[in-house]
C-alpha positions as CSV (number, residue, x, y, z in Angstrom):
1,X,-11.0,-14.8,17.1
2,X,-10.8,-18.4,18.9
3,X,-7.2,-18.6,18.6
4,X,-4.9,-15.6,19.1
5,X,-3.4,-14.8,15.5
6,X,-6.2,-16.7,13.7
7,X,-9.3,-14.8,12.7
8,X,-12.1,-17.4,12.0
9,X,-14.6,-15.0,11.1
10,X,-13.9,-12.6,8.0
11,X,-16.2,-11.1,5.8
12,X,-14.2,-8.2,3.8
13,X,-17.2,-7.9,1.4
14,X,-19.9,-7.2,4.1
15,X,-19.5,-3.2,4.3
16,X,-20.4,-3.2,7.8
17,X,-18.1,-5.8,8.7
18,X,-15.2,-3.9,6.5
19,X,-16.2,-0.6,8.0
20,X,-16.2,-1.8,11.9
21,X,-13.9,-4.1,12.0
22,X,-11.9,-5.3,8.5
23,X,-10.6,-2.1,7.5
24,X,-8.4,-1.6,10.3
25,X,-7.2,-5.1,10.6
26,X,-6.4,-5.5,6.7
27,X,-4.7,-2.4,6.8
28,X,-2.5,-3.2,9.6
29,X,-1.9,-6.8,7.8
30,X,-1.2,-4.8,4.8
31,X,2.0,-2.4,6.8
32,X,3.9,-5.4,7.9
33,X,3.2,-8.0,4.8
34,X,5.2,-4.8,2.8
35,X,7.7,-4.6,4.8
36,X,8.7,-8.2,5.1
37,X,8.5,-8.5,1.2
38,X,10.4,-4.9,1.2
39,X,13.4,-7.2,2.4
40,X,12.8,-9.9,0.2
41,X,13.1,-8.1,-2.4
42,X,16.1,-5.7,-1.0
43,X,18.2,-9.6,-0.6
44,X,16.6,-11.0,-4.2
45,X,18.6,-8.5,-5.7
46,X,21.6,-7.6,-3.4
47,X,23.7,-9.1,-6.6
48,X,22.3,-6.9,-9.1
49,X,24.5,-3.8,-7.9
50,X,27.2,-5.4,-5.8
51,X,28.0,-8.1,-8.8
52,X,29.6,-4.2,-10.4
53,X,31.9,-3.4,-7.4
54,X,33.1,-7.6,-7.1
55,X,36.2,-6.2,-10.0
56,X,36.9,-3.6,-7.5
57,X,37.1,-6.0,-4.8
58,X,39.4,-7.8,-6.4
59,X,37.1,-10.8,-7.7
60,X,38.7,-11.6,-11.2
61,X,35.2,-12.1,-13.3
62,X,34.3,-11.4,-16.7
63,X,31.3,-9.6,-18.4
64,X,29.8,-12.8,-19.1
65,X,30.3,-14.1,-15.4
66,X,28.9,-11.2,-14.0
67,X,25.7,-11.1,-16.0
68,X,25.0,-14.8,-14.7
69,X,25.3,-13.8,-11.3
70,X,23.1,-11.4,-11.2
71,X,20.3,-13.7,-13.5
72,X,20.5,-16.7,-11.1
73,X,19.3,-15.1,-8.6
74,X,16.0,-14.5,-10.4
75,X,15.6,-17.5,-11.7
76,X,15.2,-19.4,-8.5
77,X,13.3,-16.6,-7.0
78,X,10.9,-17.2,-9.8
79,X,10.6,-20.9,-9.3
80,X,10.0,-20.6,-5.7
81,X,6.7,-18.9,-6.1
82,X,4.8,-21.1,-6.6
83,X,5.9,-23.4,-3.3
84,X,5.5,-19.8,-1.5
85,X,2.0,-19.3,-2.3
86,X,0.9,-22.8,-1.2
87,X,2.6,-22.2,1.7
88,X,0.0,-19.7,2.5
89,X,-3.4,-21.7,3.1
90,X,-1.3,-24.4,4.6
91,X,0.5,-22.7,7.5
92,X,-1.5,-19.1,7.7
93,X,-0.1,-15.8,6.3
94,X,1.3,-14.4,9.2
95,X,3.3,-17.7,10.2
96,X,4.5,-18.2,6.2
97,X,5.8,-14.4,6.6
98,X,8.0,-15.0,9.7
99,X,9.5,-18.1,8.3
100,X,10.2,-16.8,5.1
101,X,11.6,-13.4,6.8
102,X,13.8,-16.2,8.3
103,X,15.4,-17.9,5.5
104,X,16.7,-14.4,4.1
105,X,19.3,-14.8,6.7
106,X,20.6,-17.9,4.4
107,X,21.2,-15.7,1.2
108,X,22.7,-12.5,3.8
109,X,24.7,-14.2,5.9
110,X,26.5,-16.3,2.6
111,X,27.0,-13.7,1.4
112,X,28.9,-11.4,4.0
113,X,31.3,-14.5,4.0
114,X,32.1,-15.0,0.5
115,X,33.0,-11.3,-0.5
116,X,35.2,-11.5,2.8
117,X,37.4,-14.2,1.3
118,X,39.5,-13.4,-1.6
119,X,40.0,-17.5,-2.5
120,X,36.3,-17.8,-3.1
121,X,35.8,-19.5,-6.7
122,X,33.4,-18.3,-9.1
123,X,31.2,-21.2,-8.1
124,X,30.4,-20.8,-4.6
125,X,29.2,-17.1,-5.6
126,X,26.4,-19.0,-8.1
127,X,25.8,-21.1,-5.2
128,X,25.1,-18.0,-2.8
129,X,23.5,-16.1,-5.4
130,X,20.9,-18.8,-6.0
131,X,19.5,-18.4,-2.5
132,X,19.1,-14.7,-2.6
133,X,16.5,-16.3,-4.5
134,X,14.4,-17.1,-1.0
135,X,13.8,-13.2,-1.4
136,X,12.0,-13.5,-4.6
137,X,9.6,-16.3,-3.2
138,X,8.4,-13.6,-1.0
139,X,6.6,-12.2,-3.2
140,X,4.3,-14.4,-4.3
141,X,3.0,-15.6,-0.7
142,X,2.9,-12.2,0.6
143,X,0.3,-11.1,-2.3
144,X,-1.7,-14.1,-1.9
145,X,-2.0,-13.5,1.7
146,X,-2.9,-10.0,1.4
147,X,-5.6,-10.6,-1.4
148,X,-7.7,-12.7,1.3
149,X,-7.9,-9.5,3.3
150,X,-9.9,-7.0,0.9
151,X,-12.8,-6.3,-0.6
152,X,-13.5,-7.3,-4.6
153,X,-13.9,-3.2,-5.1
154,X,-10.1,-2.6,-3.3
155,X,-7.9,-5.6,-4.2
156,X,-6.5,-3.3,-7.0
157,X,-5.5,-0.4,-5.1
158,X,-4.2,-2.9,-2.2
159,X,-2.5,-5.3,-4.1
160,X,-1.0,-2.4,-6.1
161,X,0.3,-0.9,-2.8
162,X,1.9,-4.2,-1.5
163,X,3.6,-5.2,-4.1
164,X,4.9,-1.5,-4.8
165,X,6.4,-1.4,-1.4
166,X,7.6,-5.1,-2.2
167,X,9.4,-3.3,-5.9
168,X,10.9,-0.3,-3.7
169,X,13.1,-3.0,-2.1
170,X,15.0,-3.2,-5.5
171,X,15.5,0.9,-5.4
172,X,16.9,1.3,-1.9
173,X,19.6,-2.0,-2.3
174,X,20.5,-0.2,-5.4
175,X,20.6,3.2,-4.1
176,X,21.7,1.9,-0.1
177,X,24.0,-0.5,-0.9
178,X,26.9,1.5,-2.4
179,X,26.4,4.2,0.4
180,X,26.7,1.4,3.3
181,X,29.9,-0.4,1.4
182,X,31.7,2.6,0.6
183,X,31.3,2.3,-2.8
184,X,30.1,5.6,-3.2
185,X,28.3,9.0,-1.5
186,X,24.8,10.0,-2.3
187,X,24.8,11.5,-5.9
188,X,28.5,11.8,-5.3
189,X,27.8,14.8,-2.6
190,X,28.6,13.0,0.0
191,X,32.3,11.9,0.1
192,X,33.1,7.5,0.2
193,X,34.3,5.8,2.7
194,X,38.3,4.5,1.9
195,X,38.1,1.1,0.3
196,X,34.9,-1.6,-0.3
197,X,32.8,-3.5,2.4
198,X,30.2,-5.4,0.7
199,X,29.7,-7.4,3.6
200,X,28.3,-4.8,5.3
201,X,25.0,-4.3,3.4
202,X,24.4,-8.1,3.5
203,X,24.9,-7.4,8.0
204,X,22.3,-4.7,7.8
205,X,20.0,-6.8,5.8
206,X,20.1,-9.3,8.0
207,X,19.2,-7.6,10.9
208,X,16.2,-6.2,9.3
209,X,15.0,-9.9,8.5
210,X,15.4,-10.5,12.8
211,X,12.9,-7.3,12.8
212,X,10.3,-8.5,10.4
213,X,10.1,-12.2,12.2
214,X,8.9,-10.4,15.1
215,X,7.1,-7.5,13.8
216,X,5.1,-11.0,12.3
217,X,4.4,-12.4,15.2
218,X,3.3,-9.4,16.8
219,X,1.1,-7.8,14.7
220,X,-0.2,-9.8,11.6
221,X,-2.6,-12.7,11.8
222,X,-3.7,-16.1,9.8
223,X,-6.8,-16.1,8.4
224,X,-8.7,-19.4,8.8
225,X,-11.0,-19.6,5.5
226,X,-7.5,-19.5,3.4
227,X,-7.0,-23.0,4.2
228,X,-7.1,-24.7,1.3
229,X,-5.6,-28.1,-0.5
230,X,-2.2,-28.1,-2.9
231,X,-4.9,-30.0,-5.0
232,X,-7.6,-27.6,-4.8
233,X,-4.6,-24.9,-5.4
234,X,-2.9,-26.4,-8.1
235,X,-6.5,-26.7,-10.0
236,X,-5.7,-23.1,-11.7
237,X,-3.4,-24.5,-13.8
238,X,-6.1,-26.1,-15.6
239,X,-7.8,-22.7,-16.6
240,X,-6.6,-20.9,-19.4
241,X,-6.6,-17.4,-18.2
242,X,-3.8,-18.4,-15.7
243,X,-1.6,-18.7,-18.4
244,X,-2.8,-16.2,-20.7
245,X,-2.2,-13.5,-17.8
246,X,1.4,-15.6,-17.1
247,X,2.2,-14.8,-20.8
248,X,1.2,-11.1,-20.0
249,X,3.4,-10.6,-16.6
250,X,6.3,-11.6,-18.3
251,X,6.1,-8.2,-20.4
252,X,4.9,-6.3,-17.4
253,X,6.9,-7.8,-13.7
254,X,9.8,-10.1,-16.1
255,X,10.6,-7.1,-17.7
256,X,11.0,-4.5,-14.4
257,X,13.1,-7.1,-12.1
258,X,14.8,-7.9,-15.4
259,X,15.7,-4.9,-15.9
260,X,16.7,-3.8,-12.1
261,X,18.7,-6.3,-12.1
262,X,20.9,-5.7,-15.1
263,X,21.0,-2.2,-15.3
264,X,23.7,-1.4,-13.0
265,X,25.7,-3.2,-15.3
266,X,24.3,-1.9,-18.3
267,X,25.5,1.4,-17.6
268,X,28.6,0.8,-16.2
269,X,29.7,-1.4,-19.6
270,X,28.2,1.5,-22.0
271,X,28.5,4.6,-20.3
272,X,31.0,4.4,-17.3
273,X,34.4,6.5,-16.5
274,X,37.1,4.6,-14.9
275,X,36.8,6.0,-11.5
276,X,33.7,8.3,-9.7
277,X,33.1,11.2,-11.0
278,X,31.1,14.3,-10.0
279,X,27.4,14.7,-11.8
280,X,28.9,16.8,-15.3
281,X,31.7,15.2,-15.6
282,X,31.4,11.1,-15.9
283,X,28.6,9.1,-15.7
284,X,29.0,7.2,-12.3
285,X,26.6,3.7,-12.3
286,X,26.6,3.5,-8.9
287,X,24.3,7.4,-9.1
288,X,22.3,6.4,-11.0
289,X,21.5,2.5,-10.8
290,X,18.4,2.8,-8.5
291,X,16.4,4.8,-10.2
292,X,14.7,2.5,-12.8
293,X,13.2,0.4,-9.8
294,X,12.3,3.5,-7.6
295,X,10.4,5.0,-10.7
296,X,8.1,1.1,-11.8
297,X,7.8,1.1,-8.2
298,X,6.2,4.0,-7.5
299,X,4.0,3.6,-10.7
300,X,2.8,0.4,-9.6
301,X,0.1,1.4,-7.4
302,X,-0.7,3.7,-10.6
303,X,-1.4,0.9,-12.5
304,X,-3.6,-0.5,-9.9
305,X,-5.9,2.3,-8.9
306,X,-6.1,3.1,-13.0
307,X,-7.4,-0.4,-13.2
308,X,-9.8,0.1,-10.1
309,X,-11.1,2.7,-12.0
310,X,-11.0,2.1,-16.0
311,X,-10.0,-2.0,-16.1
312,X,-7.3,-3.8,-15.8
313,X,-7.3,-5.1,-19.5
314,X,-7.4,-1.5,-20.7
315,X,-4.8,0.0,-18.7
316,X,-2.6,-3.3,-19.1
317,X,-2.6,-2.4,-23.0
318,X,-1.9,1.3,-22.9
319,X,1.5,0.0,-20.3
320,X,2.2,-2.6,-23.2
321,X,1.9,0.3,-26.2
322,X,3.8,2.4,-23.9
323,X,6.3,-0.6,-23.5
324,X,6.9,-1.0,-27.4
325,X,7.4,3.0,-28.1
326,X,9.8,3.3,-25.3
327,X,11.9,0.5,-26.1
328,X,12.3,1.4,-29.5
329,X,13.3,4.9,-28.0
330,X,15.9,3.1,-26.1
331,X,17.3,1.1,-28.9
332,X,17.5,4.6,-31.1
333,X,19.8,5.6,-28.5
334,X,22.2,2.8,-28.5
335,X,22.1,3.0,-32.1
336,X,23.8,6.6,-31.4
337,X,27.0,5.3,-29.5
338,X,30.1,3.8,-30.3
339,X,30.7,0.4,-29.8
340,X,33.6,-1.4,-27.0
341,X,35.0,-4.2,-28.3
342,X,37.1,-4.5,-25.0
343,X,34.6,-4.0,-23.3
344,X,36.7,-2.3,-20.8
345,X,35.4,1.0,-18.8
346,X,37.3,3.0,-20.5
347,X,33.8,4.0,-23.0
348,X,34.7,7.0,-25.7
349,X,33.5,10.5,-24.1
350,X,30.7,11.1,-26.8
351,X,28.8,7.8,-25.7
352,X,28.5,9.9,-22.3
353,X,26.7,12.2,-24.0
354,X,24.2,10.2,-25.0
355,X,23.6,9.1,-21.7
356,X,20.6,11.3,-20.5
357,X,18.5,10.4,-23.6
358,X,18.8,6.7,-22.8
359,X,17.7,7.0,-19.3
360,X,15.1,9.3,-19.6
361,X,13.7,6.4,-22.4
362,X,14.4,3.7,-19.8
363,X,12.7,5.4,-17.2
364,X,9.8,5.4,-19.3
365,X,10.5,1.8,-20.0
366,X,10.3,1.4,-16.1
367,X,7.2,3.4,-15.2
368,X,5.5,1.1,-18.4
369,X,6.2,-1.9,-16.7
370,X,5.0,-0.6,-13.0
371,X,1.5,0.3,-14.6
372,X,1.2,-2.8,-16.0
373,X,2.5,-4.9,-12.9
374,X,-0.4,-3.0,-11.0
375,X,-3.6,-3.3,-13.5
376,X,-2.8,-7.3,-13.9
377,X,-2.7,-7.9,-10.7
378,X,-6.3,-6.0,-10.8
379,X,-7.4,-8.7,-13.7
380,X,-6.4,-11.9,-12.0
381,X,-8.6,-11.5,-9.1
382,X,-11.1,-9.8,-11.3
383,X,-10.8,-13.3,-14.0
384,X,-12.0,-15.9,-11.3
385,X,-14.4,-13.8,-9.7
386,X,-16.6,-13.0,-12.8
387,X,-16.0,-16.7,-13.9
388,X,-17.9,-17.3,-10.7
389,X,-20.7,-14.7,-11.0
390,X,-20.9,-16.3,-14.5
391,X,-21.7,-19.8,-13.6
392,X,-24.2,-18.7,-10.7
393,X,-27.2,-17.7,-10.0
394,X,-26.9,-14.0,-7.4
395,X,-28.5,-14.4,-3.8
396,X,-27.8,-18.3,-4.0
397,X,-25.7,-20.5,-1.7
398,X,-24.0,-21.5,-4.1
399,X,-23.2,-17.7,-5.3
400,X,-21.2,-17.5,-1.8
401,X,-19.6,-20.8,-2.3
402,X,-18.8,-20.1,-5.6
403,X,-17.2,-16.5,-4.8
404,X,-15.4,-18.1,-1.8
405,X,-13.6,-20.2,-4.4
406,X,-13.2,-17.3,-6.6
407,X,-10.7,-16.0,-4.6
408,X,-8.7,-19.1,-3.0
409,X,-8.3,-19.5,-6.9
410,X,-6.8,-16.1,-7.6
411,X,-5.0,-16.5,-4.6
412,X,-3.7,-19.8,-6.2
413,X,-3.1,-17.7,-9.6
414,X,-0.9,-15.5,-7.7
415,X,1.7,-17.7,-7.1
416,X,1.8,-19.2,-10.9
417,X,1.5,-16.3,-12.7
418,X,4.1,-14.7,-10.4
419,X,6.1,-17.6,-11.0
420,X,6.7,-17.6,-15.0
421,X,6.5,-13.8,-14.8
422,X,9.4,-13.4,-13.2
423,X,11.5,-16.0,-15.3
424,X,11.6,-12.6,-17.5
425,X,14.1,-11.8,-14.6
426,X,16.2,-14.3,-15.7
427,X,16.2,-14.3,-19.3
428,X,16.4,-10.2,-19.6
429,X,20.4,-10.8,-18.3
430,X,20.8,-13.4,-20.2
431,X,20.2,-11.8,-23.3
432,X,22.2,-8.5,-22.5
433,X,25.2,-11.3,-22.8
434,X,24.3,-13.1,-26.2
435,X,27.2,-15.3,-26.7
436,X,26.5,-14.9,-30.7
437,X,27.8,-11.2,-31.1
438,X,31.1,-9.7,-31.0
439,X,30.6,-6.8,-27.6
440,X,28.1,-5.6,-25.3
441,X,26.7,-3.2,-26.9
442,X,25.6,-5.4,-29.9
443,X,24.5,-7.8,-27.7
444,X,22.2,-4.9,-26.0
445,X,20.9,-4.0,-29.2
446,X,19.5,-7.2,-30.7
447,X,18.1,-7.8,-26.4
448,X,16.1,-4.6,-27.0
449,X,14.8,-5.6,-30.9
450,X,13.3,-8.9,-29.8
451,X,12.1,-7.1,-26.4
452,X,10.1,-4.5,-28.8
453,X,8.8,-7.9,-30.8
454,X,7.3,-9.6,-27.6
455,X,6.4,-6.4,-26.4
456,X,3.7,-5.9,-29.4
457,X,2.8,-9.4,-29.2
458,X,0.9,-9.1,-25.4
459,X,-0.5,-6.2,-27.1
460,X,-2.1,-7.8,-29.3
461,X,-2.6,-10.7,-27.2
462,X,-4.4,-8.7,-24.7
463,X,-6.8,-6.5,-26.9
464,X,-7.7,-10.3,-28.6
465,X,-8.9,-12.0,-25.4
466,X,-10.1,-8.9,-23.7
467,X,-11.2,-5.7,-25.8
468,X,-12.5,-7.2,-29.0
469,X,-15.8,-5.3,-30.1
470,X,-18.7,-7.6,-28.4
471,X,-19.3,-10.4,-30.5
472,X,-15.9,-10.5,-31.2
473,X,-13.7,-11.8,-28.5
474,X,-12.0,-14.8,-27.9
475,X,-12.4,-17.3,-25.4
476,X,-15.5,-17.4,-22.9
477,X,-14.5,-14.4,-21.4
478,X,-16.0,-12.1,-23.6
479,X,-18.3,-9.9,-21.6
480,X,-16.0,-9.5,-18.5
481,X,-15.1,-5.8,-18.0
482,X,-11.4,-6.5,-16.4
């Protein structure tokens, strides 16, 4: 290392180099580059759960309002991905993740001053919700960093693990955030606090982001043979693949923050009591609002070391067949309740019964989309390099060259198939609010019917360029194992 914080010499697929030396360093890379996207994603979707206690507060906004909110967010976050991952090779992966640690006190701060002021219009909230969507950015650079620090054989298992610990972020604000405002105990066991601070969860946040700036600087590094050009970057958009697996993460990542993010909502418009309630005896949103994100979270390094060990095309179909039987389990539910044309909170006591059958489904729905987050992020890396291998001859110069490319590309492919993958986020919210139909709970109805549709088309879509009988695939791919 020439230059404290910039490691000129790295060869993660030497085993003797990994063993001595890479191993260690990757790993402590790895720690710090998951908990600085841990926050991003904590402040991405800070609006998800608070946009339900804004009524509370006082904040005078409709269904309709409140479903925007909490979309914007990941719309912006989804368009910033691809900026963050060219931000990578161009300033280093240790400096990209203190500065964008940094800007998450933008998003926090705004935010602890507009639920502060009662005058604040409607507007100004879009405005502050937009650049929660610095959090979402995080993402994308964070994974391209890390996939220049392992090994071909453990990109699956690694990547799976940072972007998991990226996904929790969405659990804990859901889970945290109406503990630290007062908006409720833990499971309702633990008594709430008198009256609403939402500010307080945006303070708390933002002192984390101070934390991750330095724990940055201090221990992560840059890695010199990242550098690359926005030309030599942007070059994936020309390949196929990149937007054949785009396609794909829209079913797999669009669907989980899509789903995080409207779900607090989703219960409380279907299944809530007016006021908290202990477990038995109302179904609370606030208990129960977390859990989707916790459980896609946690299955995300599934998907990843199941695509180590079976490939990622495989394991991405089974999370897609999964996706389409448990969807059509959750629309069977909502098919069972009674519909709110008030849409008020005041939702008839058999609807409540229904309740654990439609989140045990959506749980399923969550750990679906985890499994499949984790196994394409095993195939993009996986793409490029046997593209390489493919086009080369082994033991050659230009083998090496070829391979280096390989993964500045899927590096590259990070950031743009992160980037239309998460407009899912966006457009999941949107369609829980279809303007066309008469209440909510129509409108979540014909959301889940053309979910189930696009579910079974990257089905198909994936077994076509991926798992057709040899002979019988499309597209020059056709003897890649991913």
């Amino acid at each position: 290392m020439s230059r404290r914080y910039w490691i000129d010499d790295w060869r993660p697929e030497d085993a003797t180099f990994w063993e001595e030396t890479g191993a260690k360093t990757a790993r402590r890379n790895l720690i710090w580059s998951i908990f600085a996207e841990h926050l991003g994603f904590s402040v991405w979707l800070i609006w998800s759960v608070s946009s339900a206690f804004l009524v509370a507060q006082g904040f005078e906004f409709t269904p309709s309002q409140l479903f925007f909110l909490i979309a914007i967010p990941n719309l912006v976050g989804s368009l910033l991905r691809v900026p963050y991952t060219l931000a990578v090779p161009k300033f280093g992966g240790r400096n990209w993740t203190m500065m964008s640690a940094a800007l998450l006190l933008v998003p926090t701060l705004g935010f602890a001053y507009a639920v502060t002021q009662p005058s604040t219009p409607y507007w100004v909230f879009c405005v502050i919700a937009a650049t929660a969507g610095l959090g979402g950015g995080n993402f994308a650079s964070s994974m391209a960093n890390i996939n220049f620090f392992y090994p071909s054989a453990k990109k699956g298992a690694a990547l799976g693990l940072n972007a998991a610990g990226g996904n929790l972020g969405v659990a804990l604000i859901q889970f945290l955030l109406p503990v630290i405002v007062g908006g409720a105990g833990i499971f309702g066991l633990i008594k709430a606090s008198d009256g609403i601070h939402l500010e307080r969860a945006a303070f708390v946040y933002a002192a984390l982001a101070v934390i991750a700036i330095l724990a940055a600087f201090f221990f992560m590094d840059n890695i010199t043979d990242a550098k690359s050009s926005t030309k030599e970057q942007l070059s994936v958009v020309k390949s196929k693949q990149t937007w054949i697996m785009s396609f794909l993460y829209i079913g797999t990542f669009g669907s989980f923050i899509g789903y995080s993010a409207a779900m607090p909502l989703l219960i409380k418009l279907n299944f809530w009591v007016p006021e908290p309630a202990p477990l038995g005896t109302g179904i609370y949103f606030a208990y129960f609002a977390f859990l989707g994100a916790l459980i896609g979270s946690a299955t995300r390094p599934l998907g990843g070391w199941l695509a180590d060990r079976w490939g990622g095309a495989k394991v991405t179909l089974g999370a897609f067949i999964g996706l389409v039987v448990f969807t059509l389990g959750v629309l069977w539910t909502l098919m069972q309740l009674t519909p709110n044309p008030d849409a008020t909170p005041a939702i008839a006591f058999e609807n409540q019964s229904w309740f654990p059958v439609f989140l045990g489904f959506f749980m399923l729905v969550f750990a679906s989309t985890g499994i499949g987050n984790g196994s394409t992020y095993k195939m993009i890396p996986s793409i490029f390099r046997r593209e390489a291998e493919m086009a080369t001859t082994p033991g050659t110069a230009e083998r090496e060259t070829a391979l280096a490319g390989a993964t500045k590309k899927s590096s590259a492919a990070v950031g743009i198939i992160g980037a239309v993958g998460a407009v899912g986020g966006f457009l999941i919210p949107i369609a829980f609010n279809s303007p066309w139909v008469d209440n909510p709970l129509d409108a979540t109805k014909s959301a889940f019917v053309a979910f189930t549709i696009f579910y079974a088309i990257c089905a198909l879509v994936t077994f076509a360029v991926y798992l057709r009988p040899q002979g019988a695939r499309v597209g020059e791919l056709a003897d890649v194992r991913i």
